[in-house]
C-alpha positions in Angstrom: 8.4 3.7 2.6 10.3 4.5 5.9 12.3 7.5 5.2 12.9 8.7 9.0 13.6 5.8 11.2 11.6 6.1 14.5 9.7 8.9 13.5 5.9 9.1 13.8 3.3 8.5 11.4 0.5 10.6 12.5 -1.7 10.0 9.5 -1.0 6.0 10.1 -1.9 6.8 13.6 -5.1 8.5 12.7 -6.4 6.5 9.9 -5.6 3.2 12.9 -8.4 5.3 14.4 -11.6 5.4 12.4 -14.0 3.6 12.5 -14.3 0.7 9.6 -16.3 1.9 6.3 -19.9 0.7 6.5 -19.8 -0.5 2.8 -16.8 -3.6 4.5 -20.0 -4.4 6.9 -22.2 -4.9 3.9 -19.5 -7.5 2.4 -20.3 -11.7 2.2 -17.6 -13.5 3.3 -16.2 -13.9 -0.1 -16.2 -10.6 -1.4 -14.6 -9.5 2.2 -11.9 -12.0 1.3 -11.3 -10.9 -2.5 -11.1 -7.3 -0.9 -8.6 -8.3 1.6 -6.7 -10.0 -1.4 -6.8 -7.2 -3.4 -5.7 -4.6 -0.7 -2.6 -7.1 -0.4 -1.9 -7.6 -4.1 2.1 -6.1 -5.2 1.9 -6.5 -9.0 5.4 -7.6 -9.7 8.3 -4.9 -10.4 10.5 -4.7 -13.5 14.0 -4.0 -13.6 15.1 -0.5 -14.6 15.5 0.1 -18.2 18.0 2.9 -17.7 20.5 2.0 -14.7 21.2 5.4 -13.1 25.1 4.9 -13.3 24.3 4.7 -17.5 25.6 8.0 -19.5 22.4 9.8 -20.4 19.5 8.3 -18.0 18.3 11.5 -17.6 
C-alpha cells in the first residue's frame, strides 16, 4: 500500500539488497516455481459485511 506518493521505501530498498536465501538455491526447478506461485497468490477478497456509511458499524 502506497500511502505517500513519491516517497522512499527504505526497507524495499534494503531488502532489494540482500543477498538471495541459500534454502531458494537448494530448490528443483518445480518447487522454485510452486514457491514463486505461492509468493504471488491474492486469495480473493470479500465484500464488507458492514458498509462504513451503515448506522452502527462500529
Amino acid at each position: 500500500m502506497i500511502v505517500w506518493p513519491g516517497r522512499r521505501d527504505r526497507f524495499a530498498e534494503y531488502c532489494r539488497g540482500l543477498p538471495p536465501h541459500p534454502a531458494e538455491d537448494a530448490l528443483d526447478a518445480a518447487r522454485r516455481e510452486r514457491l514463486g506461485r505461492a509468493m504471488a497468490y491474492s486469495p480473493p477478497s470479500e465484500p464488507d459485511r458492514w458498509p462504513l456509511d451503515t448506522p452502527g458499524a462500529f
